[in-house]
C-alpha positions as CSV (number, residue, x, y, z in Angstrom):
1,X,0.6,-78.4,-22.6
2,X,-1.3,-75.2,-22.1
3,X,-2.7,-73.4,-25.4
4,X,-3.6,-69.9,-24.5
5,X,-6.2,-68.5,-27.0
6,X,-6.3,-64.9,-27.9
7,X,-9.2,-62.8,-26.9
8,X,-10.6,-61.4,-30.4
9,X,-10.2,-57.3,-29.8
10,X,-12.7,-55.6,-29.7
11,X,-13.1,-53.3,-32.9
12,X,-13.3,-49.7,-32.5
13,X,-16.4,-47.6,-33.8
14,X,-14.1,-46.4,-36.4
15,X,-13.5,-49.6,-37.5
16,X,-16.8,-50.6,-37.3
17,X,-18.5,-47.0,-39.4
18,X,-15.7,-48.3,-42.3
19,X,-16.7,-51.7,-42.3
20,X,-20.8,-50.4,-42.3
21,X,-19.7,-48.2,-45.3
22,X,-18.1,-50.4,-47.4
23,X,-21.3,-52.4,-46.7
24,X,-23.7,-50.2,-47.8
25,X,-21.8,-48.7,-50.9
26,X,-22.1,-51.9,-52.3
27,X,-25.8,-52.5,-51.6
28,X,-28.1,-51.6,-54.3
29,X,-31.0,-48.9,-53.8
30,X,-33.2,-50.6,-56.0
31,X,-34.9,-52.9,-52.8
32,X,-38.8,-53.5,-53.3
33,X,-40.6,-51.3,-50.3
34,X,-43.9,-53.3,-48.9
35,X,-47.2,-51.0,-48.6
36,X,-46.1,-50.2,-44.8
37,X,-42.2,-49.0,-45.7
38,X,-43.8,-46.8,-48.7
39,X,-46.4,-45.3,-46.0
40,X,-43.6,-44.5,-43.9
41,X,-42.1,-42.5,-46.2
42,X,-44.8,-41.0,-47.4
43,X,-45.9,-39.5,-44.2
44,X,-42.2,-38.3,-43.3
45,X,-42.0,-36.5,-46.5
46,X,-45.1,-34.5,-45.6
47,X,-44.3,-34.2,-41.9
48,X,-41.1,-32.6,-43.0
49,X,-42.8,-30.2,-45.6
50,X,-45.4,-29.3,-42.1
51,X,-42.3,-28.3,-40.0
52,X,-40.0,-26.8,-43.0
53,X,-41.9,-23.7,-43.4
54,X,-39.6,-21.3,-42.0
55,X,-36.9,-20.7,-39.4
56,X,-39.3,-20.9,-36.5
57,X,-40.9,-23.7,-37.1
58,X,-37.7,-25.8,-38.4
59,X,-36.4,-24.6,-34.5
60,X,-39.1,-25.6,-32.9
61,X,-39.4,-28.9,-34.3
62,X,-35.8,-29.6,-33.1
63,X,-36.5,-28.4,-29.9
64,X,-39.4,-31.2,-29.5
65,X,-37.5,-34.0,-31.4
66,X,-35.1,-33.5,-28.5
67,X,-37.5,-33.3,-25.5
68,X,-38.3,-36.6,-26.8
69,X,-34.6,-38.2,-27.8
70,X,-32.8,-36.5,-25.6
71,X,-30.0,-39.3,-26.8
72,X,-29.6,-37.5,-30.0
73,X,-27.7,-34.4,-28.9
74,X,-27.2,-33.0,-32.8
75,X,-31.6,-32.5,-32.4
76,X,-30.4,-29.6,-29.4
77,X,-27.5,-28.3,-30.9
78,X,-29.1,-28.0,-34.3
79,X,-31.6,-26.0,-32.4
80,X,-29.6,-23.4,-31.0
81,X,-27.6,-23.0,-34.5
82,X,-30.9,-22.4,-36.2
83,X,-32.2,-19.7,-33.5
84,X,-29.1,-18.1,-34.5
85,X,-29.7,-18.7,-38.3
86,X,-33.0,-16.5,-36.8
87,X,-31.3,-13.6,-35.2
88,X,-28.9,-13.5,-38.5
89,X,-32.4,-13.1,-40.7
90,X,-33.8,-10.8,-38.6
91,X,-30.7,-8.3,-38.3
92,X,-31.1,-7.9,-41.8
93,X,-33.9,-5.7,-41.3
94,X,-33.3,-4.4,-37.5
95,X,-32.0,-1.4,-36.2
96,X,-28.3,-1.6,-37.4
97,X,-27.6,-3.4,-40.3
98,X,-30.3,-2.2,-41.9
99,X,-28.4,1.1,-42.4
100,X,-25.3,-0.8,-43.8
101,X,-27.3,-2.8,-46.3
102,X,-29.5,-2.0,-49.5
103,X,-32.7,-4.0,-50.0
104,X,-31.2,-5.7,-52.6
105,X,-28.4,-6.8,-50.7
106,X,-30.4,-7.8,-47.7
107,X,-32.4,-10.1,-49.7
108,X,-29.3,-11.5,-51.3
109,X,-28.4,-12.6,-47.4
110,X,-31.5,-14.0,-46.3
111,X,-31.9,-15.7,-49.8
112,X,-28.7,-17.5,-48.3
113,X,-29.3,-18.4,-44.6
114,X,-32.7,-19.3,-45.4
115,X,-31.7,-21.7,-48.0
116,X,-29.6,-23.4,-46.2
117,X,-31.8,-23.4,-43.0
118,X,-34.5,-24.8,-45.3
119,X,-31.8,-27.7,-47.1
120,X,-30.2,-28.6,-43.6
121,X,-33.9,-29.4,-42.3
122,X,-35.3,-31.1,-45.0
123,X,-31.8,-33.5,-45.0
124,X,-31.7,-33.6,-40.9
125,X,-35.1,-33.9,-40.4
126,X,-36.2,-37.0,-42.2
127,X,-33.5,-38.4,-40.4
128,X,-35.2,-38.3,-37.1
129,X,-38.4,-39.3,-37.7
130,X,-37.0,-42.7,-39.6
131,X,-35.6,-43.1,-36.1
132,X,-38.7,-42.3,-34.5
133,X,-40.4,-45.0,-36.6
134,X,-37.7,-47.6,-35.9
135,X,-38.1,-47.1,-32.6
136,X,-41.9,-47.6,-32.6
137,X,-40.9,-51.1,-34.8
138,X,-38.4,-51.8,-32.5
139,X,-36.4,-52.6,-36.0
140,X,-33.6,-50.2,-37.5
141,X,-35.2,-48.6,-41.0
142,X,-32.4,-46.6,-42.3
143,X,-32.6,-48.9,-45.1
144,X,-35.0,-46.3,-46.1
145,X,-32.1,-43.3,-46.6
146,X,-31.5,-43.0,-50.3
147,X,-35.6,-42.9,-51.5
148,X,-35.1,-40.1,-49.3
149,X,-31.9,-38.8,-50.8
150,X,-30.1,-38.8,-47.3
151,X,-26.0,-39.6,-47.7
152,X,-25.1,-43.4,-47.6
153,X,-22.7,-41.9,-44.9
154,X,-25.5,-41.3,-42.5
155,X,-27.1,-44.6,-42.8
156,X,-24.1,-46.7,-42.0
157,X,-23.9,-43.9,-38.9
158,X,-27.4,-44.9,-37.8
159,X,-26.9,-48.4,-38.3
160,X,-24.2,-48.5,-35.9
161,X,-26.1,-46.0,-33.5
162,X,-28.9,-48.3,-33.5
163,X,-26.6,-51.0,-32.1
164,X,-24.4,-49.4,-29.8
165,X,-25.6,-46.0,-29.3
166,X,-22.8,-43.3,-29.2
167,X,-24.3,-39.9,-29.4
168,X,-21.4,-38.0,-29.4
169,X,-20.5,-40.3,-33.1
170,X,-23.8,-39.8,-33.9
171,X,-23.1,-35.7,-33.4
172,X,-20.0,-36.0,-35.6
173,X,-21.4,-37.5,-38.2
174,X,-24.6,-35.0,-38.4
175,X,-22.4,-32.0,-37.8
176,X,-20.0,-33.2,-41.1
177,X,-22.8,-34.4,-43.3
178,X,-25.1,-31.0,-42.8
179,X,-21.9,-28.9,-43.6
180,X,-20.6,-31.3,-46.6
181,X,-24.1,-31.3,-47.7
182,X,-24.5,-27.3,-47.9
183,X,-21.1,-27.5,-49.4
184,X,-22.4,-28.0,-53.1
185,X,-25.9,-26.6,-52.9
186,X,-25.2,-23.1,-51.1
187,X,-21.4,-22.3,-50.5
188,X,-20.1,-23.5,-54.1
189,X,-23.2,-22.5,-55.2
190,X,-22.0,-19.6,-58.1
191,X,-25.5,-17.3,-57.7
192,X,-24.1,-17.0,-54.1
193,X,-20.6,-16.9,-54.7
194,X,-21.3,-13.6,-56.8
195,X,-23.8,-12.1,-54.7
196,X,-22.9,-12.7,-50.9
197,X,-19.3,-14.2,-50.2
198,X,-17.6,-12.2,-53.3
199,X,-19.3,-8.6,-52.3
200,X,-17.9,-6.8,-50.0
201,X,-20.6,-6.8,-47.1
202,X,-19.7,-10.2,-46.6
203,X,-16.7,-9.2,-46.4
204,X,-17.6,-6.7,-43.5
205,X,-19.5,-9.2,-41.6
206,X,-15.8,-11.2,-41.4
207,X,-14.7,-7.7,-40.2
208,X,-17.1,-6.8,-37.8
209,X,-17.7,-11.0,-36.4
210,X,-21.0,-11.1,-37.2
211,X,-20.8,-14.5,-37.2
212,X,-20.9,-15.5,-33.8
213,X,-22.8,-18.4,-32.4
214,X,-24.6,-17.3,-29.4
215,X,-26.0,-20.3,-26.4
216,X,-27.7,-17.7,-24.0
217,X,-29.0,-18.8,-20.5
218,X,-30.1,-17.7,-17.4
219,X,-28.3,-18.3,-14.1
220,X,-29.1,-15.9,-11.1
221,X,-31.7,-14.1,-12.7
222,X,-29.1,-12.5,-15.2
223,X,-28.4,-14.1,-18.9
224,X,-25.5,-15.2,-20.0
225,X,-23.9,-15.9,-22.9
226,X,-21.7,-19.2,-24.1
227,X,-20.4,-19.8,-27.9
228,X,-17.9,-19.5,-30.8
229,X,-17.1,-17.5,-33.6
230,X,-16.6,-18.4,-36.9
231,X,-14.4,-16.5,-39.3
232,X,-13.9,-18.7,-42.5
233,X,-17.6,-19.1,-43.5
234,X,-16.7,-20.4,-46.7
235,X,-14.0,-23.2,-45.7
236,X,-16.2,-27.0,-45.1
237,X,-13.3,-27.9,-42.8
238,X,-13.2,-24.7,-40.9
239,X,-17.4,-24.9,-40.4
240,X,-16.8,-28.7,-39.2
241,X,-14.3,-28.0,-36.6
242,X,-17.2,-25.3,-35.5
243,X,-19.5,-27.6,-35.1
244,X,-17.0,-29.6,-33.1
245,X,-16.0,-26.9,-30.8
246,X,-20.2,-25.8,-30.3
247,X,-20.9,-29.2,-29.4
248,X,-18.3,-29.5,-27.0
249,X,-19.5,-25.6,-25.5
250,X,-23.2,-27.3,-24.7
251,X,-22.5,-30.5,-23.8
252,X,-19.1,-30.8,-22.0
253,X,-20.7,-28.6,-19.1
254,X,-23.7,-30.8,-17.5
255,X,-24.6,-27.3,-16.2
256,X,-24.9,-25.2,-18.9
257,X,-26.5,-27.6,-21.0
258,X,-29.1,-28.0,-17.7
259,X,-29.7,-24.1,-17.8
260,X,-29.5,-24.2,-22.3
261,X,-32.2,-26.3,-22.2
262,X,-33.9,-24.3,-19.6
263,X,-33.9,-21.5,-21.2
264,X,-34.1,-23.2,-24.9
265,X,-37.6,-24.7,-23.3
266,X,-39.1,-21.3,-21.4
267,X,-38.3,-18.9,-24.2
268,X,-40.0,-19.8,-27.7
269,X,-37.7,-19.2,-30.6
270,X,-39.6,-15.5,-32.7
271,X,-36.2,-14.4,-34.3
272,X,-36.0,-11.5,-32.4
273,X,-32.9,-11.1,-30.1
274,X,-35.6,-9.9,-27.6
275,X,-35.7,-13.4,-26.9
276,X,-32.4,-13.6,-24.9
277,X,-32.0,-9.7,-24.1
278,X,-35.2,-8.0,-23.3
279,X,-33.5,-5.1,-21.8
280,X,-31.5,-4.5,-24.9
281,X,-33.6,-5.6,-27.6
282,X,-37.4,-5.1,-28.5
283,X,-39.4,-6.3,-31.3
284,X,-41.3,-3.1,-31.6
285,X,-39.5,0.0,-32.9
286,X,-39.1,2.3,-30.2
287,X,-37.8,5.1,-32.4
288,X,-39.1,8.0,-34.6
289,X,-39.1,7.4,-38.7
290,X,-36.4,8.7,-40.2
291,X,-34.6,9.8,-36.8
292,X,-30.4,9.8,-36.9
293,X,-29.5,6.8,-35.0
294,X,-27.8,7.7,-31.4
295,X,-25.5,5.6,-29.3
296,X,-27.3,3.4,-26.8
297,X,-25.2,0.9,-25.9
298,X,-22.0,0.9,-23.3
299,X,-20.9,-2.7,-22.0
300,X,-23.8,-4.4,-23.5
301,X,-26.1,-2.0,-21.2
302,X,-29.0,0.7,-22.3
303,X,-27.2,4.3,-22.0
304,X,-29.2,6.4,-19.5
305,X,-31.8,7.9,-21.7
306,X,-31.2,4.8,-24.4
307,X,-34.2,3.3,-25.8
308,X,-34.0,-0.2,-26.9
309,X,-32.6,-1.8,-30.5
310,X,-35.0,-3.2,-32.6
311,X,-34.7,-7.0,-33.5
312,X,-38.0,-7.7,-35.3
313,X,-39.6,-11.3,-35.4
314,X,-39.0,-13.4,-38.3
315,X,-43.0,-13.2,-39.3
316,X,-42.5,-9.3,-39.4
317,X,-39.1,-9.3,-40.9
318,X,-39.7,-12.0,-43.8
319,X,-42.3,-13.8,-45.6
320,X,-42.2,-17.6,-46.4
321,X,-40.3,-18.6,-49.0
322,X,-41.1,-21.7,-51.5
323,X,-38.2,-23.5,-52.0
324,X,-37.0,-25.3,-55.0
325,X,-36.2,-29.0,-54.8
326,X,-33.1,-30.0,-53.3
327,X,-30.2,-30.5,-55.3
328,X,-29.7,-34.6,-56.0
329,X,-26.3,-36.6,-55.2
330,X,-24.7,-37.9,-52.5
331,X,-21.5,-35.8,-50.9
332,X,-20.3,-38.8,-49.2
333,X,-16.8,-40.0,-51.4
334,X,-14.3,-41.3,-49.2
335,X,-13.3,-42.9,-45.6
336,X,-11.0,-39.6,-44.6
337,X,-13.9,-37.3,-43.5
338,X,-13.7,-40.0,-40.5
339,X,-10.7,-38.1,-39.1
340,X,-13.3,-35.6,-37.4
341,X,-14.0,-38.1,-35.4
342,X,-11.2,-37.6,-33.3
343,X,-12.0,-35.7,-29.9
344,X,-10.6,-31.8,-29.8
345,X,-7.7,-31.5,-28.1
346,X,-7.9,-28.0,-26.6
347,X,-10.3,-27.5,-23.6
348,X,-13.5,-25.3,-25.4
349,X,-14.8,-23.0,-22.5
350,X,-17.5,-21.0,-25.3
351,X,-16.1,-17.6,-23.5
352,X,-18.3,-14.8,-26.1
353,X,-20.0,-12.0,-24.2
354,X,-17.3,-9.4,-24.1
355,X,-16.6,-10.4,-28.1
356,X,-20.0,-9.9,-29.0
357,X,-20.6,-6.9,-26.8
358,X,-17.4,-4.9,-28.6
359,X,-19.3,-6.1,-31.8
360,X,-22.3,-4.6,-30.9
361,X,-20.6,-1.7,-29.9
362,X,-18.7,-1.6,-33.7
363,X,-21.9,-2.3,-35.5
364,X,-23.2,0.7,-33.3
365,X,-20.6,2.9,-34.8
366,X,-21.0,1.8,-38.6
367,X,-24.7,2.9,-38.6
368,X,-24.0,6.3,-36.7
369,X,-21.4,6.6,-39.5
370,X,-24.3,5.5,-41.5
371,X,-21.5,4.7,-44.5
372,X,-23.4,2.3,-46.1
373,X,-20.9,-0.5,-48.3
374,X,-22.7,-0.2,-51.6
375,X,-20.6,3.8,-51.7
376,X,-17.7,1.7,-51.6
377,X,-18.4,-0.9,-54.8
């Protein structure tokens, strides 16, 4: 008689995240840390304060976690969102937006993006270097997460990354825990719910697509432009599926993650747009005070006679900010948030230059109209 045994299946890393989750909800966070474990933390906690100084720094400090791991693609991607965060603090106080905006309101915006570039560091960061030091111990210390206030989410995710490492789950799972942790501290947040999504410049910014995602590169000696746009700021579900879809822009295509990086690595992040487009942008004010702005742009190209927009630097446009503590509690409630796993369906080909160059060309006309939104309150 033959008995035929049946080959256990092999569980899938969905299975396997649930069955690290239920693990760890049940574990206590009361475990005595020896002398080493409390230096560990120690150190990270002032490492991350170092780097967390403002949006230069917390984008250069991805830039090198990366160059380092390049198995952790979220260290990139995070990157290249936060060089945007940049240009979005910057064009508070360039050329254009500057006309649309009172001071008042401008500091109302960078207030925002700052605070979230600031909490999305101080949560993503830590994260990193625990891996760093597990890696130098050649033992997983993610154990570590909740005296750090990290989500009980992301430690089963490491877990499982330590033992079969998956960086596009690993991706997922950063992308939906940095967007469900702003959730709380900065979109439900009411002192910004009354003074940036409720007014009516944000409002505008939907209007005009401020809000796209640029992932410039060179190819050919001319830049390029790759990215997405994002029209429903406040929705969590709408800024995951973002993420998703700006993942899938730089990494899907080995080549224009090859030339990202490239360009990621030969052009230091300032905040200026300068950075990608010299010959459009300049961090120096090429204009007269007080002069009526003109038209210099046609297809993303310098009229003749056009002088370049200013984009200043973040150290010209803004002074450091210190923070207040990060809100306590853990976003992580239930298994469903999983579902993001599950790879995008539609083909993402990150198509944005003409987009952004007709927005430009918009925000152009709104400062020669110089109608500025508060006459409209």
């Amino acid at each position: 008689m033959t008995i035929f045994f049946r080959k256990k299946q092999e569980q899938s890393p969905i299975e396997v995240i649930k069955e690290e989750l239920k693990k760890r909800t049940s574990v206590q966070k009361t475990a005595n840390l020896s002398e080493e474990e409390m230096k560990i933390l120690e150190q990270i906690k002032q490492e991350t304060e170092v780097w967390n100084k403002n949006n230069v720094t917390r984008t250069k400090a991805y830039l090198e976690f990366y160059q380092q791991h390049p198995e952790v693609h979220w260290a990139f991607l995070g990157h290249m969102v936060s060089r945007n965060g940049g240009w979005n603090m910057t064009d508070l106080k360039g050329e254009m937006l500057s006309r649309l905006l009172s001071d008042k309101e401008k500091q109302s915006f960078f207030s925002f993006l700052e605070r979230g570039n600031w909490l999305i560091f101080q949560d993503a960061y830590p994260q990193f270097l625990i891996y760093r030091e597990s890696l130098k111990r050649n033992r997983p210390l993610f154990f570590l997460f909740p005296f750090l206030n990290i989500s009980v989410f992301m430690e089963a995710i490491w877990n499982c990354f330590w033992r079969n490492s998956n960086p596009y789950f690993l991706t997922i799972a950063l992308i939906i825990n940095e967007q469900s942790y702003l959730e709380k501290r900065v979109i439900q947040n009411h002192i910004y719910k009354n003074k940036v999504f409720q007014k009516l410049e944000f409002k505008l910014q939907e209007l005009l697509s401020l809000n796209h995602i640029l992932f410039p590169y060179k190819k050919g000696g001319a830049t390029y432009l790759k990215g997405q746009t994002l029209y429903h700021f406040e929705s969590l579900h709408e800024r995951i599926l973002l993420g998703k879809r700006l993942y899938a822009v730089l990494f899907k295509n080995k080549d224009v993650l090859a030339l990202t990086e490239q360009w990621a690595n030969r052009h230091p992040h300032t905040g200026s747009r300068k950075d990608y487009w010299p010959a459009i942008f300049n961090a120096v004010h090429e204009g007269l005070p007080g002069e009526k702005y003109q038209f210099q742009l046609k297809s993303c190209k310098l009229r003749p006679g056009g002088r370049r927009i200013y984009s200043p630097t973040i150290e010209n446009a803004w002074e450091n900010v210190r923070h207040a503590e990060a809100e306590k509690g853990d976003w992580f409630e239930h298994v469903h948030v999983l579902d993001y796993f599950n790879e995008l369906e539609d083909t993402i080909n990150g198509e944005i230059q003409d987009a952004y160059c007709k927005t430009l060309e918009r925000l152009e006309l709104a400062a020669l109209a110089k109608k500025t939104v508060t006459i409209w309150h």
